[in-house]
N, C-alpha and C positions, 0 to 999 in steps of 0.2 A: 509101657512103651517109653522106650529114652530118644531123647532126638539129639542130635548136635548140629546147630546151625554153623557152618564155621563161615570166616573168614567175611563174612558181610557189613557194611555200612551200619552200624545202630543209629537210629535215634530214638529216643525215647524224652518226649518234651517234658514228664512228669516226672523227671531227675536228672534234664539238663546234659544230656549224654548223647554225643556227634564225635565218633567215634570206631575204627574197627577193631571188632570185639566180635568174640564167638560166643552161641547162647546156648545152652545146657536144660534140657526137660527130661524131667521125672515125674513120672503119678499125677500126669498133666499139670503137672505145678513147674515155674520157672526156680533152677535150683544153682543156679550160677550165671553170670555176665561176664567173661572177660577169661581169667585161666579156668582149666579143667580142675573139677571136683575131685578131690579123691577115688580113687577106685569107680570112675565112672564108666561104666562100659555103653556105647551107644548100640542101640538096636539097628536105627538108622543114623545117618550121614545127609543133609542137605548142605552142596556148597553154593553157600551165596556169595560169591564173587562177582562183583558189580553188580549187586542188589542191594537197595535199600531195606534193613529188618525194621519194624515198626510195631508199635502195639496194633492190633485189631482195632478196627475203627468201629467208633461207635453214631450210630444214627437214629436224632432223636424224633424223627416221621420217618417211618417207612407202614404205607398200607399193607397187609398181607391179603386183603379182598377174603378171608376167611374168617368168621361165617356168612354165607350168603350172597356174596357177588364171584361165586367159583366159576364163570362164565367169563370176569373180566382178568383173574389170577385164582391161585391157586398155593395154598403156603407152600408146599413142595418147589413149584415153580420160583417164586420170589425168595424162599432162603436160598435155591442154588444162586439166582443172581447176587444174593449179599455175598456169599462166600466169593465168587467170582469178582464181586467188586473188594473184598476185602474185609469187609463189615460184620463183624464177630458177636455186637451185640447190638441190639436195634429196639424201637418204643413202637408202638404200632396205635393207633389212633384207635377210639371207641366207637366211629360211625360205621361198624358194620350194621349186618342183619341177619339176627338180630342184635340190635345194640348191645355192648358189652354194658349193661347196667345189675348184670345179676351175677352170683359169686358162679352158680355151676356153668354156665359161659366161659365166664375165664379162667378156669379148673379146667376147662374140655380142652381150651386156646392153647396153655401152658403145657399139659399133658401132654398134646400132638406134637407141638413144637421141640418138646423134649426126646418124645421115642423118634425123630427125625433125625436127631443127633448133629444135627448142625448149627447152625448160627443161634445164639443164643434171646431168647425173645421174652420181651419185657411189658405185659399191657399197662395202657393208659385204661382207670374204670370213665364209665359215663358221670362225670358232675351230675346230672340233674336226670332222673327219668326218662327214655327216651329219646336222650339231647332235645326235648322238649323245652324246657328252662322253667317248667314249673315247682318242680317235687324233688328235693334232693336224694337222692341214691343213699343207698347204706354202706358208705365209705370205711368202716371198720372192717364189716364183711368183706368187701372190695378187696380189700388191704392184704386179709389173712389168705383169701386165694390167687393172689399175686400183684395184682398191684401194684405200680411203684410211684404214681400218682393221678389226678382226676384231670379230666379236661373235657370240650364242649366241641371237640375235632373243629366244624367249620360253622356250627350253626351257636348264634348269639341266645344272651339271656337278656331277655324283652326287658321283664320286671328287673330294676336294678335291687330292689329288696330280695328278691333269690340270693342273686349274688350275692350281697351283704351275708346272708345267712349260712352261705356257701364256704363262704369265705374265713366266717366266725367258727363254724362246723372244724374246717383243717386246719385251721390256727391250733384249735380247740388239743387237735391228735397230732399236730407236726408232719400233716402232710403237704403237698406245694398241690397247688393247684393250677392247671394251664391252660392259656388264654388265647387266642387271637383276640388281637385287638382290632374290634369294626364296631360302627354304629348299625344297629340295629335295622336302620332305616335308611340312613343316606349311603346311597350307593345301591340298594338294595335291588336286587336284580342286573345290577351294573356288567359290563362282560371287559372292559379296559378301564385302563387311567384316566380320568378328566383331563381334559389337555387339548390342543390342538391338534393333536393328530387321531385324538376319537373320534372329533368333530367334522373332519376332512373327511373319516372313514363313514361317519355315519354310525360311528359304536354307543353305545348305552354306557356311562361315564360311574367309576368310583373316586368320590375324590380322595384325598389326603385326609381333609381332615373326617372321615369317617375312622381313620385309624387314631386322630390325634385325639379326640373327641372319646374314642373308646379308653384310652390312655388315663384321661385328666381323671373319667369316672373310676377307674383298676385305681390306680395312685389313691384317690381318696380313699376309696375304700381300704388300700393296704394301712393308709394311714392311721385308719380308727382300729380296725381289726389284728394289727401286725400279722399277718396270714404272708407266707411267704408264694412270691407268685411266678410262675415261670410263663413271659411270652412266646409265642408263636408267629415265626415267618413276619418280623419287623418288613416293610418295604419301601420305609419315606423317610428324607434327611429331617422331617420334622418331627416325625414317631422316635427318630434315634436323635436328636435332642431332646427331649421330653424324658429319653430312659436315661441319657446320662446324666441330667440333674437327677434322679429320682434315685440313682446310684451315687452321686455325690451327697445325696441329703440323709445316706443310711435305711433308706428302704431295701428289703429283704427280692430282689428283682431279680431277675434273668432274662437271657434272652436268647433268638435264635434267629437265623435266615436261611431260607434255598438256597440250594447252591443257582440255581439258576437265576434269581436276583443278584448274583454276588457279579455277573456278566452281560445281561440282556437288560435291554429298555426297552420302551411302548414300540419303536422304531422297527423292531425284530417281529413285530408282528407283519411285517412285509404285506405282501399283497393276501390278506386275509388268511394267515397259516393257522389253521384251528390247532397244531402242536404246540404254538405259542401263548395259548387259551389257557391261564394259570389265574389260580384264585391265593395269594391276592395276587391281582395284574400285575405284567411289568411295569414299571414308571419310569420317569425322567430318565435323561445321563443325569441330571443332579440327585437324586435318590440314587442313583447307583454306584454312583462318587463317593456318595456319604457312608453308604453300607461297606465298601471298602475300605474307607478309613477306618468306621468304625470296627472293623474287624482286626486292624492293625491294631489300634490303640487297645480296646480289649471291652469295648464298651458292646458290643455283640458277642456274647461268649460263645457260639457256636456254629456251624456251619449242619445242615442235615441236605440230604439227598431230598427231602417231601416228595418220597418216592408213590405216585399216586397212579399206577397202571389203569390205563384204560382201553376199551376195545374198542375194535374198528367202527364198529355201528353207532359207536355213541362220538366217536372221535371224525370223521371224515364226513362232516358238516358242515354246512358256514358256519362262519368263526362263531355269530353270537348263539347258535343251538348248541355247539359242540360242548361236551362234556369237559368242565376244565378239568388238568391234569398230566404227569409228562413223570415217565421210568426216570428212575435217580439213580436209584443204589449202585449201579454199575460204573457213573461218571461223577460221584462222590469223588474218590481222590483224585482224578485227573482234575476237574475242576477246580477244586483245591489250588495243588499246584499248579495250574495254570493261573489263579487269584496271585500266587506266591511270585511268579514270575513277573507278571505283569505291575506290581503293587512296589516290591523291594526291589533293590541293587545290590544286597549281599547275601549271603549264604541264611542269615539270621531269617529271611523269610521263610523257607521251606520248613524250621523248627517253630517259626509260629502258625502255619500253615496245618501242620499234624496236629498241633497241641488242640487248635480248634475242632479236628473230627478225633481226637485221641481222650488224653484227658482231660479237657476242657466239658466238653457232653455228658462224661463219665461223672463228673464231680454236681454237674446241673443235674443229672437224674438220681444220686446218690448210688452211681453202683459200685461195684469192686472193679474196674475194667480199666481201659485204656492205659496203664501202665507195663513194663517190663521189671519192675521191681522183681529184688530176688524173693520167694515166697508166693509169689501173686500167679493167677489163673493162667496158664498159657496158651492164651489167645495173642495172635499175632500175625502180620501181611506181609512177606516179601514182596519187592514189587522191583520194578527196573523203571528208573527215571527217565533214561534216554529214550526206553522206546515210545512208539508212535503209532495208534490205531486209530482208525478210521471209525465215527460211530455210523453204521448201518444197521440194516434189521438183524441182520445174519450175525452179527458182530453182539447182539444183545441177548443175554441169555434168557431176561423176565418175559413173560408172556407180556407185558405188555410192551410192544416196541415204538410208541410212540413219544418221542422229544423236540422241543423246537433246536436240539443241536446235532441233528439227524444231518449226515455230510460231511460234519466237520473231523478234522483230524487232532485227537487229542494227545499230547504227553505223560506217558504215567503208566505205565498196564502190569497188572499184579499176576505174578508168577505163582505163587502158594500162598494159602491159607490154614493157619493152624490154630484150631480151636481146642481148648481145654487139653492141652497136649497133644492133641490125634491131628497129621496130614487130613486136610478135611476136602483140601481143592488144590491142584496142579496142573499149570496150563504148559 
């Protein structure tokens, strides 16, 4: 199949390219930017004219709820909504069920995801047994049946000597290992931010330094083990001071945020909205000040969806029963740019805007993606800047339709999706 993209907007953050330029696929491979190849005859013709072209975005949490919560999603359901958001390649966390802690699990995972032929899917294996935190996984295995690295999704490792050992384990093979950073115990059972307005509500409080405190012990350990470590969903201007020295001092760090952190505070939980029920909670305007800066400066390399579908039965609870959790993939890049807008005054934000859900993710998971280099996989998102949708149920493609930014009217809505060369989605 040959496609010719003509006459559309490029950008492409990972070679500095804002720009109209026509893009050229063969053999799903990108095989030109700019003039026509020799003797290239198109199959199809997409004109993007007053479209933004863009790499395929890549999203480092997205649950697919499969194996074992096909009740709450379903991967068929959740890859149409990446595609529909844009999202070419995605990580999908190890807390299903059963646990991705064994290689024929994520052989089964990779396999389906594959004859589905769509958005392209990437597991996290289980760090420790059962995300228990006692017995480490056989992370080689792991590795050889896809794997791209280890992590503990939302549940902590009690014993800090696992971890050490965990840690020394993927040092050992060069793989990252990833974190949310929580104490184990403060906060623990927590449903909001510590703060005054838990307190007003009567909420069960997590404070800060349950995340800072997770921090101090990761850093030291990166320290002794040089083990390269990638966080998870940062949420306190104190967590992102702690990572930007740890990154001034040459420790081997990463890091990441929800997009729904990158806009909402404890405030947005309004009068008790269980949509707004996110683990970790929203915090402060000062935490959410600081996640924006840090996203500007570059000290949070990434933005993800932490697209975490849930159903109605566990969601439409009082706030502190309800199941935390809220669909992402779909308002990934609206949110984005809307971060873009609200954050800059010149054009130069919307290129550092992508480069966060583009090749910024791409480069923290080590995959081949987020680029339009000539050569490289033709994954990539048409979208239209100016337009303007409304998020409502009917409007969300994921099974799960729950968000605390259900009403709102966003900027951004992607027209096609072209994964490994092939038209995969057209709105």
């Amino acid at each position: 199949m040959r496609l010719h993209i003509k006459q559309g907007r490029v950008i492409d953050p990972a070679n500095q390219i804002d720009a109209q330029r026509d893009v050229f696929i063969a053999d799903g491979k990108i095989v030109a930017v700019g003039d026509t190849p020799g003797a290239f005859g198109a199959d199809q013709t997409i004109d993007a004219s007053g479209m933004i072209v863009v790499p395929g975005l890549v999203d480092l949490s997205a649950r697919l709820r499969e194996p074992g919560y096909e009740y709450k999603a379903t991967l068929e359901s959740e890859l149409q909504a990446a595609l529909a958001g844009g999202v070419t390649s995605l990580l999908c966390p190890p807390d299903t069920d059963p646990v991705l802690d064994e290689p024929g699990l994520v052989e089964m995972l990779v396999h389906r995801a594959r004859l589905m032929n769509q958005s392209h899917v990437y597991p996290l294996g289980a760090l420790t047994v059962g995300l228990k935190g006692r017995e480490l996984t056989e992370m080689a295995e792991l590795t050889e049946a896809g794997c791209v690295g280890f992590a503990q999704a939302d549940h902590t490792i009690e014993d800090t000597t696992v971890l050490f050992r965990a840690m020394q384990y993927a040092q050992t093979y060069g793989y990252t290992v990833w974190l949310r950073p929580q104490d184990p115990h403060l906060g623990k059972g927590g449903n909001a931010h510590s703060g005054p307005l838990a307190s007003r509500l009567g909420l069960s409080g997590v404070p800060v330094m349950s995340e800072t405190i997770a921090l101090h012990t990761i850093f030291e350990l990166m320290r002794v083990t040089g083990a390269r470590v990638h966080l998870c969903r940062l949420s306190s201007a104190a967590g992102i001071a702690l990572v930007r020295a740890a990154k001034a001092e040459g420790l081997h760090v990463s890091c990441d945020v929800g997009a729904h952190h990158v806009h909402l505070t404890d405030h947005d939980i309004g009068f008790f909205d269980p949509n707004a029920r996110l683990s970790p909670p929203l915090r402060s305007h000062r935490d959410r000040d600081a996640i924006r800066q840090a996203l500007a400066d570059g000290t949070i390399d990434a933005i993800c969806s932490d697209h975490t579908p849930v159903d109605d039965d566990e969601k439409l609870l009082p706030f502190g029963e309800a199941s935390p959790g809220a669909t992402g993939l779909e308002l990934l890049l609206s949110l984005s740019i809307k971060w873009a807008e609200d954050h800059f005054n010149t054009k130069d934000g919307l290129m550092t805007a992508l480069a966060r859900i583009t090749c910024d993710p791409a480069r923290v998971a080590g995959l081949d993606a987020g680029t339009l280099s000539v050569g490289s996989v033709a994954d990539i998102c048409l979208f239209d800047s100016t337009a303007r949708w409304k998020v409502d149920t009917s409007a969300i493609v994921s099974q799960g339709k729950h968000t605390p930014f259900l009403g709102y009217e966003l900027q951004g809505q992607v027209r096609h999706t072209i994964v490994s060369g092939r038209l995969a989605f057209s709105r």
